[in-house]
C-alpha positions as CSV (number, residue, x, y, z in Angstrom):
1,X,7.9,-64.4,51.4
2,X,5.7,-67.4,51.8
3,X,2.3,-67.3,52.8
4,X,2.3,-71.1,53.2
5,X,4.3,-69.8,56.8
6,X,1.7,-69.6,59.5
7,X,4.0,-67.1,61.4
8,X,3.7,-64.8,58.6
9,X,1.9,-62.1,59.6
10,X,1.1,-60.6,55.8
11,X,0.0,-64.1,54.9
12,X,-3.6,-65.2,54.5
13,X,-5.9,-65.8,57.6
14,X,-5.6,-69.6,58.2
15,X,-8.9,-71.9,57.4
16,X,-10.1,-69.0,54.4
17,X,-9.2,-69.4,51.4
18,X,-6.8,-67.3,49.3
19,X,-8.4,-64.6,47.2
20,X,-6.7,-62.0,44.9
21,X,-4.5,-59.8,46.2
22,X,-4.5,-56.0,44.9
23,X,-3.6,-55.4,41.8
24,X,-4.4,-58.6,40.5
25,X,-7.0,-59.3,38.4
26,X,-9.9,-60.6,39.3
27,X,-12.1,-63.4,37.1
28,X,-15.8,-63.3,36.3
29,X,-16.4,-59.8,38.8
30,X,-19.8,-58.4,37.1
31,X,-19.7,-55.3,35.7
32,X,-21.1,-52.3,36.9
33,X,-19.7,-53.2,40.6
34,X,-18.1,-50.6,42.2
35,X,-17.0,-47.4,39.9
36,X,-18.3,-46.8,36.3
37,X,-16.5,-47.9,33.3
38,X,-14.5,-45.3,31.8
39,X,-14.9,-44.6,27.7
40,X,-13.0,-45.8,25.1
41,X,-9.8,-44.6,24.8
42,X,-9.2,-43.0,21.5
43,X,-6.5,-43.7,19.4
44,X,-5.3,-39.7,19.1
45,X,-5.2,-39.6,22.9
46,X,-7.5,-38.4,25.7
47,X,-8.9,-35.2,25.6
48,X,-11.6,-33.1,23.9
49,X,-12.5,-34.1,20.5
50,X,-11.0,-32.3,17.4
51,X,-12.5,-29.6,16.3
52,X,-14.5,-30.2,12.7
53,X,-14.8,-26.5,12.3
54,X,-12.6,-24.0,12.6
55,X,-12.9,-21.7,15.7
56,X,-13.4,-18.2,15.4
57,X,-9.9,-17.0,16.6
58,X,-8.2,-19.2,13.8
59,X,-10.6,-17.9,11.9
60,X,-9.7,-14.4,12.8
61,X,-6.1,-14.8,12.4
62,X,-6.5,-15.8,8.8
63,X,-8.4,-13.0,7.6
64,X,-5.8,-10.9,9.4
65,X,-3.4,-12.7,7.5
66,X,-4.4,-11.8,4.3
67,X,-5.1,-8.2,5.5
68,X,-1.1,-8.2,6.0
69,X,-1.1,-9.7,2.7
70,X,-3.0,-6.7,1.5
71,X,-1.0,-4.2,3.0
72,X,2.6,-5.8,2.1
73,X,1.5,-5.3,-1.4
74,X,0.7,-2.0,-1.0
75,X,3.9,-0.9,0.8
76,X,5.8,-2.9,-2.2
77,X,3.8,-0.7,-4.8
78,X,5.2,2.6,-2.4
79,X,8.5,1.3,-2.0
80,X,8.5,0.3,-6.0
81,X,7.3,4.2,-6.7
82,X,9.3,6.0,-4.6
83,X,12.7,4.0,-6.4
84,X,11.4,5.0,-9.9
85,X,10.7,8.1,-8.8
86,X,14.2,8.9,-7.2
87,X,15.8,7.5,-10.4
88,X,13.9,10.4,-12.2
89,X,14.5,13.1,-10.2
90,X,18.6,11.6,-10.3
91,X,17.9,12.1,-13.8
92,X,16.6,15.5,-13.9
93,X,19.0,18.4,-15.4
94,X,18.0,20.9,-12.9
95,X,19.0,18.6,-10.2
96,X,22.2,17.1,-11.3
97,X,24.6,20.1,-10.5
98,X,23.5,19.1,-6.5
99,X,26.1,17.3,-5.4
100,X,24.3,16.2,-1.9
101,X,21.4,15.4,-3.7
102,X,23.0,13.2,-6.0
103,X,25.1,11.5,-3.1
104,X,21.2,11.2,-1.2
105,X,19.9,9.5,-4.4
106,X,22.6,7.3,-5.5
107,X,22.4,5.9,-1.7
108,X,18.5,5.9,-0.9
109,X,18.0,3.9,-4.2
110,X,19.8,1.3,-3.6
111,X,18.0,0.8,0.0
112,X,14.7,1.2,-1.6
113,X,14.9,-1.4,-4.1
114,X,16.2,-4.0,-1.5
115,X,13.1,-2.9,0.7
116,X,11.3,-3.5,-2.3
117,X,12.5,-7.3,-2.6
118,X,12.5,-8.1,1.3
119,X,8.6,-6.7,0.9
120,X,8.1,-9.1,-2.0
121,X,9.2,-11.9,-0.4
122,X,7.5,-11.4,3.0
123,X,4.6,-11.1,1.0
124,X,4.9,-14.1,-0.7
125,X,5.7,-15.7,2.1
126,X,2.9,-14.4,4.6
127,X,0.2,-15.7,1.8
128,X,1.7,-19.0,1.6
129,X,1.0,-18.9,5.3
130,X,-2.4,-17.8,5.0
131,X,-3.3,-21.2,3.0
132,X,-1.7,-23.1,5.5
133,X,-4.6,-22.4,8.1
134,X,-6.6,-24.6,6.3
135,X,-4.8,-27.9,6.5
136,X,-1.8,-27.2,8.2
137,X,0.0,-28.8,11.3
138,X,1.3,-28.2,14.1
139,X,4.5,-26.9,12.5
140,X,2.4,-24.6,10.2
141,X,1.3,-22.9,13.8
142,X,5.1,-22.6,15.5
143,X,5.6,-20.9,11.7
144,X,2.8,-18.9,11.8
145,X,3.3,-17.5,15.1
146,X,7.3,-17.0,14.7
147,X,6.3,-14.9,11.3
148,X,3.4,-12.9,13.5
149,X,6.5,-12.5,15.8
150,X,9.1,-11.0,13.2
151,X,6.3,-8.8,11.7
152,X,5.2,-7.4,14.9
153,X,9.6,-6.6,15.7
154,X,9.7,-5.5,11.9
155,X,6.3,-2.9,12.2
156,X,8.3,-1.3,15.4
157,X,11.6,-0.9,14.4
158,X,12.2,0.0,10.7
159,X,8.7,1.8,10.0
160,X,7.1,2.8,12.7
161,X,4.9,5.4,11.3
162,X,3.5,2.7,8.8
163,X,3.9,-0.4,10.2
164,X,1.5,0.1,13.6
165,X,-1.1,-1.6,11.9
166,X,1.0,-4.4,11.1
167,X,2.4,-4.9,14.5
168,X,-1.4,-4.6,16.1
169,X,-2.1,-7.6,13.3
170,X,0.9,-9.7,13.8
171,X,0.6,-9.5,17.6
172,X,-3.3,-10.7,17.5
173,X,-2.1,-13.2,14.4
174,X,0.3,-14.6,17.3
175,X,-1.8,-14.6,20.2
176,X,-4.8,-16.1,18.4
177,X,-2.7,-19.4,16.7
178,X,-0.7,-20.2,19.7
179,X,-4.0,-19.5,21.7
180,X,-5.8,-23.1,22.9
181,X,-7.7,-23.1,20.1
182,X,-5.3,-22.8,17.8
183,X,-3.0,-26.0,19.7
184,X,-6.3,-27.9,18.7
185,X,-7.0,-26.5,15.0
186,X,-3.5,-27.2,13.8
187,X,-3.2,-30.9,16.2
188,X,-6.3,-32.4,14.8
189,X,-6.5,-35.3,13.2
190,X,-6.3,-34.7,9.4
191,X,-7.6,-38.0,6.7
């Protein structure tokens, strides 16, 4: 296309002369013409500034954290008891003619003590979680909430009497990280 055609209907009028077409950028406009200038663009991407504090749901979710912390330890200390004390009462002389007894025993300890070590290392591994709220990223958040997730499952299923309370934590845990607040908490900038 040529506008140097004068049958060219998208050319320029004839006698003006040519100015800018759109799109193109124009020389020596003065600012403030037109719309306002938009800000800065910021080098972590538009949107609301990081937050410098952390908000109250994060917040939240930590302390519930360590109360599942808390309570892991104490269902460890049951779980711990309740194998030494079946070893005893295996042990016992009144108690060892019982042959269904015995058979419940030699089963239910076994059980126990693995209970024992998957509650020692979901402990371990929900407070090593709990520090991550401070500095932690994004991946400490999908983490976080897949853990809440589990916990929640695991307070149904297995232990239902007991593990209510965990499952009420672990559901709010979940729903306060992967909350808004939580995307910006663990996505913030971090130097």
């Amino acid at each position: 296309m040529s506008y140097g055609d004068p049958n060219n209907p998208y050319g320029a009028p004839q006698g003006q002369p040519q100015q800018p077409g759109y799109g193109t950028p124009q020389q020596g406009q003065a600012p403030g013409y037109g719309y306002p200038q938009a800000p800065p663009v910021s080098p972590y991407g538009a949107g609301p500034a990081a937050p410098t504090t952390m908000p109250g749901s994060v917040g939240a979710a930590k302390v519930m954290m360590w109360v599942i912390v808390g309570l892991q330890v104490i269902g460890v200390a049951f779980f711990a008891f309740a194998a030494v004390a079946l070893n005893a009462a295996k042990d016992d002389e009144s108690l060892k003619d019982n042959v269904a007894f015995q058979d419940l025993v030699g089963q239910s300890t076994g059980v126990i003590w693995g209970y024992v070590v998957f509650g020692l290392a979901w402990l371990v591994f929900a407070a090593v979680l709990a520090t991550k709220f401070k500095n932690g990223g994004n991946g400490a958040r999908v983490t976080i909430m897949v853990f809440a997730i589990i916990t929640a499952v695991l307070g149904v299923y297995p232990f239902i009497l007991v593990g209510l309370v965990h499952t009420v934590l672990a559901i709010l845990v979940a729903v306060f990280v992967g909350n808004a607040n939580g995307k910006a908490w663990f996505n913030r900038p971090k130097y």
